[in-house]
C-alpha positions in Angstrom: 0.0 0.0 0.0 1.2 3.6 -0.6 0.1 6.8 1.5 0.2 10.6 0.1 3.7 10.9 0.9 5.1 7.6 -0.2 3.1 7.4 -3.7 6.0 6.9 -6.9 5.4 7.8 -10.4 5.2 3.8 -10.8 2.1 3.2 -8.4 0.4 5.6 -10.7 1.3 4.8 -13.8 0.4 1.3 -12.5 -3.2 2.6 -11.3 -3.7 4.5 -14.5 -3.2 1.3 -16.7 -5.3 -0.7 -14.7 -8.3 1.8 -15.0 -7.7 2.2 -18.8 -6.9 5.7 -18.9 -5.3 7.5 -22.0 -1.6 8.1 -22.2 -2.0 12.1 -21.6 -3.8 11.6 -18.6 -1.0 9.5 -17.1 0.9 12.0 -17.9 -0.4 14.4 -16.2 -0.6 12.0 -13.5 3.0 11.5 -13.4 3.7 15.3 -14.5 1.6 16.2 -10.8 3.4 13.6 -8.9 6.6 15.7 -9.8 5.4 18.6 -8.7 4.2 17.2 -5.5 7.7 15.6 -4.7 9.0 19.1 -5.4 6.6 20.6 -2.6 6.8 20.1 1.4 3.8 19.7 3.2 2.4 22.6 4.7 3.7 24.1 7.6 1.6 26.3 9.6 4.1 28.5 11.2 5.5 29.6 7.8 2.1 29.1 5.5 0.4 31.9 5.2 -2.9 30.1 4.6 -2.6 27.6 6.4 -1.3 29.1 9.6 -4.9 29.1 11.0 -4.8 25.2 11.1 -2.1 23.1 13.0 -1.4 21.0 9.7 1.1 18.3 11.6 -1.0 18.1 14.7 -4.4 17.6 13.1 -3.7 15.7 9.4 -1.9 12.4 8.7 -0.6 11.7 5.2 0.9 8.2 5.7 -2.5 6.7 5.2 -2.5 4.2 2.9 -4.5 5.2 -0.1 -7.9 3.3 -0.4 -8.9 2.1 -3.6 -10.9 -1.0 -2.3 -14.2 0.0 -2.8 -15.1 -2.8 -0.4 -17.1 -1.2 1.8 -21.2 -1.5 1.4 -23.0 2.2 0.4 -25.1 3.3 2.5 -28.9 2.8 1.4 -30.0 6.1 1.3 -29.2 9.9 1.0 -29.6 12.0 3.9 -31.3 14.9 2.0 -34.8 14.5 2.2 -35.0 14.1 -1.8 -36.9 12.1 -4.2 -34.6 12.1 -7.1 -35.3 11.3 -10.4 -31.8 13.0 -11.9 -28.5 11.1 -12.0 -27.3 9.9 -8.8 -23.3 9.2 -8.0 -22.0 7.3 -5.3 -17.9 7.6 -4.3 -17.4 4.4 -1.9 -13.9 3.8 -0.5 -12.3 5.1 -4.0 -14.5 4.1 -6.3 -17.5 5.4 -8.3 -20.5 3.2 -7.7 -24.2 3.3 -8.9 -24.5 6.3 -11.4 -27.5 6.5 -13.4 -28.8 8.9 -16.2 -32.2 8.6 -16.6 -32.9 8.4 -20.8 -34.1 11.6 -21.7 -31.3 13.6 -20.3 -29.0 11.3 -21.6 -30.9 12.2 -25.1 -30.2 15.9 -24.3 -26.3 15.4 -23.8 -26.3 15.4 -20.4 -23.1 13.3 -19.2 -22.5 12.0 -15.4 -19.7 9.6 -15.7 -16.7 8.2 -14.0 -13.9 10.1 -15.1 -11.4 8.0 -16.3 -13.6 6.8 -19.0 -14.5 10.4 -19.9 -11.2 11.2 -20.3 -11.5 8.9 -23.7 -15.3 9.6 -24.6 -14.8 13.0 -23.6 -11.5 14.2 -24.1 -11.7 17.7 -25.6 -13.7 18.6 -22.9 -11.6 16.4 -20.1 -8.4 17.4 -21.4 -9.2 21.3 -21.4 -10.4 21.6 -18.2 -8.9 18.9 -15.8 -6.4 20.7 -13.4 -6.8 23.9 -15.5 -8.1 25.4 -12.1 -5.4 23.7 -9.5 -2.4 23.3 -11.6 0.4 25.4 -9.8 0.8 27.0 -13.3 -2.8 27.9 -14.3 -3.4 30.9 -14.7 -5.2 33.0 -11.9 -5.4 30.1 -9.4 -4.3 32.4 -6.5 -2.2 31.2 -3.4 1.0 29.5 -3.2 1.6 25.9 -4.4 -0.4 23.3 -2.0 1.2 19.7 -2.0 -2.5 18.1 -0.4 -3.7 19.9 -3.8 -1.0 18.6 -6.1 -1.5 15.0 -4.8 -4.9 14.7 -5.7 -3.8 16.5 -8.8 -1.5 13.1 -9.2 -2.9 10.7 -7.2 -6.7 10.7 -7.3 -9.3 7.5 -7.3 -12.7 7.6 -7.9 -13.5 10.6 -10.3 -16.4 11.9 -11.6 -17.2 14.3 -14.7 -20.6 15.6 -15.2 -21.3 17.9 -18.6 -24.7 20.0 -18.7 -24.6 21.0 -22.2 -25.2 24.6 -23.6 -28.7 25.5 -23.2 -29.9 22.4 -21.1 -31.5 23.5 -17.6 -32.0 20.8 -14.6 -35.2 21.2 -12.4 -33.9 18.7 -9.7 -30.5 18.4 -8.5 -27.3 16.1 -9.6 -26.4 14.0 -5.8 -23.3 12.7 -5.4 -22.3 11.0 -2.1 -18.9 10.6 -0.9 -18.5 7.7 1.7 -15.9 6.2 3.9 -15.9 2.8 5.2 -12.6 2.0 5.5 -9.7 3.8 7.4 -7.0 5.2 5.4 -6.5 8.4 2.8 -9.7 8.9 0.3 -8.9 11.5 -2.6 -12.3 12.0 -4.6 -11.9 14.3 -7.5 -14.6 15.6 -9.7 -14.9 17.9 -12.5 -18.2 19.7 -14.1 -18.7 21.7 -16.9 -21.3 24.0 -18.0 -22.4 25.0 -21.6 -23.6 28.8 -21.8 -27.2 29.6 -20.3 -27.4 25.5 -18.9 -28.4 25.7 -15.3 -28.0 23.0 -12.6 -27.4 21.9 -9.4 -24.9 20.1 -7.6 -25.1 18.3 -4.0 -22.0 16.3 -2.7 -23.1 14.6 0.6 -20.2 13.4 2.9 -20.5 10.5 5.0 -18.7 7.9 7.0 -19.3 5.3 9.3 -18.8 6.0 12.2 -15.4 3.8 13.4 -13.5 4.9 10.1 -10.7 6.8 10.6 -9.7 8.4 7.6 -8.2 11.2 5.3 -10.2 12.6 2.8 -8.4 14.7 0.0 -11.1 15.8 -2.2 -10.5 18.3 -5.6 -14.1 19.7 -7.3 -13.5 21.8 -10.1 -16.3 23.7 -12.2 -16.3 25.6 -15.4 -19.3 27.5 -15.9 -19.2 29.0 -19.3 -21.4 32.1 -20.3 -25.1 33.0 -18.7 -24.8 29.6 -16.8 -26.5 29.2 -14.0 -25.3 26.8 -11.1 -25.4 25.8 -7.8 -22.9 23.5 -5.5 -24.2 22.3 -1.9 -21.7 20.7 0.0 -22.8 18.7 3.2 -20.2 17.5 5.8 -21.7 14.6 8.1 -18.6 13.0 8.8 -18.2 10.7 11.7 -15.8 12.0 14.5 -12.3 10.8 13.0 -12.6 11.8 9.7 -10.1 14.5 8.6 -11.4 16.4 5.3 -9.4 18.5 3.0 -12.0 20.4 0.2 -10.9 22.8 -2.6 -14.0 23.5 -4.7 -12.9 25.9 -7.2 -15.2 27.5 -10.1 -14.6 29.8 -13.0 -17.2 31.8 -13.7 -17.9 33.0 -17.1 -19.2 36.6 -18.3 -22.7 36.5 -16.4 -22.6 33.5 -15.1 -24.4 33.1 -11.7 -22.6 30.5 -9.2 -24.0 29.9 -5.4 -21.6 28.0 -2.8 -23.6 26.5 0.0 -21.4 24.6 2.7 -23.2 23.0 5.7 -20.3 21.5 7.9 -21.5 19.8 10.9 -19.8 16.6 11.1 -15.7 15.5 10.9 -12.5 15.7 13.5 -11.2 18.4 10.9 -12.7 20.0 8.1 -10.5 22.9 5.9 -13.2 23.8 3.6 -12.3 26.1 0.5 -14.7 27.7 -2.0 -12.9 29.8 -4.1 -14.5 31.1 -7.5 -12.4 32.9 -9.9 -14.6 35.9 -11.9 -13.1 36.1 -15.0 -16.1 36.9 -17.3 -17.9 40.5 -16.8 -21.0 40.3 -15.3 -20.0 37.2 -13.8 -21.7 36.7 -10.1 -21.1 34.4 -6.9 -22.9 33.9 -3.5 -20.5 32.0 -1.3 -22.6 30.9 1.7 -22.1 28.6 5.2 -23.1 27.3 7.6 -21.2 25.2 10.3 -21.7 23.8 14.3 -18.6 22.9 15.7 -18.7 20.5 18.8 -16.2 18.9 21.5 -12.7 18.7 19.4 -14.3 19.8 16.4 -11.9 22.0 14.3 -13.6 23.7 11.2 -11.2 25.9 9.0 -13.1 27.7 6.3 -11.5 29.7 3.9 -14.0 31.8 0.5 -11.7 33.1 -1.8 -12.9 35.3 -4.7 -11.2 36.8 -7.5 -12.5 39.7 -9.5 -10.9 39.7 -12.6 -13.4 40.7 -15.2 -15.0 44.5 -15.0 -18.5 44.4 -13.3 -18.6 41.6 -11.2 -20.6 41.0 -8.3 -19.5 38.8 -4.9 -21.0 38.7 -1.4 -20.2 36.0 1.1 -21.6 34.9 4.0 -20.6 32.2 6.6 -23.0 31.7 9.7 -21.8 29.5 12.8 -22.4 28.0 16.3 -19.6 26.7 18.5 -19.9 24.4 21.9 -17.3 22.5 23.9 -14.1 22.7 23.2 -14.4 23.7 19.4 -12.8 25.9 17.2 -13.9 27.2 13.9 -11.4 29.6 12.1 -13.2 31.6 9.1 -10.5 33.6 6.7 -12.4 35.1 3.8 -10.6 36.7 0.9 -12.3 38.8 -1.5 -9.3 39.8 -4.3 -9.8 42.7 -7.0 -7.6 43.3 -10.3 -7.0 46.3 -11.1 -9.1 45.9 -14.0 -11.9 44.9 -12.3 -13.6 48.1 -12.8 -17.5 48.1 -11.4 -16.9 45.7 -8.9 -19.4 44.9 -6.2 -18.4 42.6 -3.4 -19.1 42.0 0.6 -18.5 39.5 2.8 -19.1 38.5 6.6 -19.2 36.0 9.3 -20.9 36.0 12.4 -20.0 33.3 15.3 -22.1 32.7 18.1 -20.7 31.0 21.1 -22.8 28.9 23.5 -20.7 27.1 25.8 -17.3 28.1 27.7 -14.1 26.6 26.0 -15.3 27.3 22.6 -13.1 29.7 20.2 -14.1 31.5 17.0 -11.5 33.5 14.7 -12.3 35.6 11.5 -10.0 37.4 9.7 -12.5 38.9 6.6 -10.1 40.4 4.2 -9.8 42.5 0.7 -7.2 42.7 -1.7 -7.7 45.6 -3.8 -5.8 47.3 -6.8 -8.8 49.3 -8.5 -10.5 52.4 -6.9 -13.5 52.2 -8.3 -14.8 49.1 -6.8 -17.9 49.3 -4.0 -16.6 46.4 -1.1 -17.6 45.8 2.1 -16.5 43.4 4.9 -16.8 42.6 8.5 -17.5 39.9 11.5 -19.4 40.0 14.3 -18.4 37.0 17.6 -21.2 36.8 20.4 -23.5 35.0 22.7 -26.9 34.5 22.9 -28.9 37.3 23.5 -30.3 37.6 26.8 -32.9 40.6 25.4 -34.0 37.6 23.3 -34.6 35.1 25.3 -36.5 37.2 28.2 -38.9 38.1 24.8 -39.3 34.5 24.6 -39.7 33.4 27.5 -42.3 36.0 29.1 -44.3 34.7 26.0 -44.5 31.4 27.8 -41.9 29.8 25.5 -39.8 27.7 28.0 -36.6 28.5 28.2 -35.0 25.3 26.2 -37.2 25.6 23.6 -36.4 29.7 23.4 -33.0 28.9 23.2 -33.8 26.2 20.4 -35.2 28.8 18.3 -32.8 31.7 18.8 -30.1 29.1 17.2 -32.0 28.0 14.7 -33.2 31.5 14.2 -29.5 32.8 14.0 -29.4 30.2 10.6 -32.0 31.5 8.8 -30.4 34.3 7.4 -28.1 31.7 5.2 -31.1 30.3 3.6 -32.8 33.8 2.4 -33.5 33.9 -1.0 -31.8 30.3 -1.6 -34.4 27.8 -2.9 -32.7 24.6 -3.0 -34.7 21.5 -2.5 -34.0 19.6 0.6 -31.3 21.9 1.7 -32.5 23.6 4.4 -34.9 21.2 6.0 -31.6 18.8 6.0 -29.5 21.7 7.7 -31.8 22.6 10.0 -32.6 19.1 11.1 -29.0 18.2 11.9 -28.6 21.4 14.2 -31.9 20.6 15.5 -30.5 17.5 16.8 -27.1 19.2 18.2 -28.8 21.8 20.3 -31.1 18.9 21.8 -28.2 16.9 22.4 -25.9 19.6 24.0 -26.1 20.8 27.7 -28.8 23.8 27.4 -28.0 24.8 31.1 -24.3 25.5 30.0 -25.6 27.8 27.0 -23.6 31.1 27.6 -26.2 34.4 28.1 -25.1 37.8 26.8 -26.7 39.9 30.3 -25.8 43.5 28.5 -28.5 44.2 26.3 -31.0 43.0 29.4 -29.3 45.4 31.8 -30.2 48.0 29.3 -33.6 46.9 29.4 -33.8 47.3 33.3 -32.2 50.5 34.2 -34.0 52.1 32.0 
């Protein structure tokens, strides 16, 4: 077996052959195993962004690699969906059950496993695989990232999924990422968008709960002129699941791209939706929302890049913390300096319930054109007292009052976002938390109520 840091240019060469794939995409295989052997693995105390996480302390690359696939799927998704569009399942490194019902097949939609696309597809394949994450494409932002470059070389299961121009989804594609066996997992999937197609895509992560594992996972998106498209990302992981996500789009002039992460579940989770605007007009929404618990560590990074004139942004990242959690929330917002007419905001509010719980934010802008409107802040609290008395002198009891000032501080994610499933899925899994936690512990912010009394 062979980890992240032990992989040769042999064991892939050795994997590409066995899965069929075409000599250039070995060779790009091999070409990203040389860059990654060039790289050293982050360190935090030098690393600008990744000096927020303790990378030694919290992530393990001598895993071995699973490409078993020998663990079962799990029989269901856990958003509440009745699905009649393709469904993908990623099992222990390989892609299992996918199914494209006839008459989207008949309109050119393609959901696949990505090794054979890269033969029945390969102009589309070969332009846009690790166009976005390459260390030498163009725009991708950041310094070199060796967990990025080894997926780049070393990824298993793959998926590619083509909405061709013109073609607009009413239901959403699913694709569920599951561990059942310990070790390294590095998913990688691809999607492109023909101009004015519109879709939707949901990656649901989930793992047994015993499984101890790595998860290395690369989602790159094109989405070509006027195209319209959403990506929901949910993290259930068990509680010794370690998960490293780069989802990076490039949006196209007017394009319209919304990022919803919903991170409630893993040991670790460094989530990172970045979305490069290089067409004018383009626009993103990057939204989350995430409840960390005991020894949860959640590191979320949006990154946006306004190249193109005209380009509109605003981010938003919502969270609860308990126990001895930490969530970390470093949002970039970067402007060219021909990015003329650019809109963007972005913020993140925290709200701490128990004692021993820590929240950072460091909302950030990059800008080298004046005449730009931006906006940014961040906001860390506790629950308002001033709340909760209104609540409760309404004969709410206090538990539930505090149930529905949580739930309540979510909402705001979900405005103006109608995704099927999504929030009633979110919702539910805080639900549980908050009944779960220690409502006596809750932290009260007394100001506001002080106010209340002395005047």
């Amino acid at each position: 077996m062979t980890s992240l840091s032990t992989f040769t240019e042999d064991d892939l060469a050795g994997h590409s052959a066995a899965a069929q794939e075409p000599t250039w995409l070995t060779d790009r295989r091999l070409a990203a195993a040389k860059r990654a052997l060039d790289l050293a693995w982050p360190d935090s105390r030098k690393d600008e962004f990744w000096r927020s996480t303790p990378f030694a302390q919290r992530i393990d690359v001598e895993r071995d690699i699973v490409r078993s696939g020998a663990g079962p799927a799990p029989d269901s998704f856990t958003a509440p969906l009745e699905l009649a569009l393709p469904v993908a399942r990623i099992v222990d490194g390989v892609l299992t059950d996918v199914t494209v019902p006839a008459e989207l097949a008949a309109r050119g939609v393609v959901v696949t496993d990505l090794s054979t696309a890269a033969t029945e597809h390969r102009g589309l394949v070969e332009a846009h695989l690790g166009s976005l994450t390459s260390s030498d494409a163009e725009g991708t932002g950041g310094d070199a990232d060796r967990t990025i470059t080894a997926n780049d070389a070393a990824w298993t299961a793959g998926l590619f999924v083509h909405v061709p121009a013109e073609v607009e989804l009413d239901e959403p594609i699913v694709v569920q990422v599951h561990a059942s066996e310990s070790g390294a997992h590095l998913p990688r999937v691809l999607a492109v968008l023909g101009h004015h197609a519109r879709a939707a895509i949901y990656l649901e992560h989930t793992s047994t709960e015993e499984v101890d594992a790595l998860v290395d996972e690369v989602v790159e998106v094109i989405a070509s002129d006027a195209a319209h498209l959403d990506v929901v990302s949910f993290q259930l992981w068990g509680s010794k699941v370690d998960h490293l996500a780069l989802q990076k789009v490039q949006a196209h002039r007017d394009s319209r791209i919304r990022q919803l992460s919903v991170t409630v579940g893993g040991r670790t989770v460094r989530y990172l939706p970045e979305t490069d605007l290089v067409g004018p007009g383009a626009e993103t929404r990057p939204l989350g929302l995430y409840f960390a618990d005991e020894g949860q560590w959640f590191d979320l990074q949006p990154y946006v890049r306004h190249i193109a004139p005209h380009a509109t942004s605003d981010v938003l990242f919502k969270g609860a913390l308990q126990g001895h959690s930490r969530t970390v929330f470093r949002g970039n917002i970067f402007v060219h300096k021909d990015a003329v007419g650019t809109d963007t905001d972005e913020n993140n509010k925290s709200l701490i319930l128990t004692e021993g719980a820590r929240a950072d934010a460091t909302p950030f802008l990059e800008i080298e054109c004046a005449d730009i409107v931006a906006g940014h802040g961040s906001a860390t609290g506790q629950i308002d007292a001033l709340q909760l008395y209104y609540l409760t002198s309404r004969g709410i009891p206090r538990d539930e009052a505090l149930r529905l000032i949580v739930t309540g501080f979510f909402r705001e994610v979900f405005s103006g976002v109608d995704l099927p499933g999504v929030e009633a899925t979110a919702l539910e899994r805080i639900d549980a938390l908050v009944d779960a936690a220690d409502l006596s512990s809750f932290q009260i912010n007394d100001a506001s109520l002080q106010d209340v009394h002395d005047e």
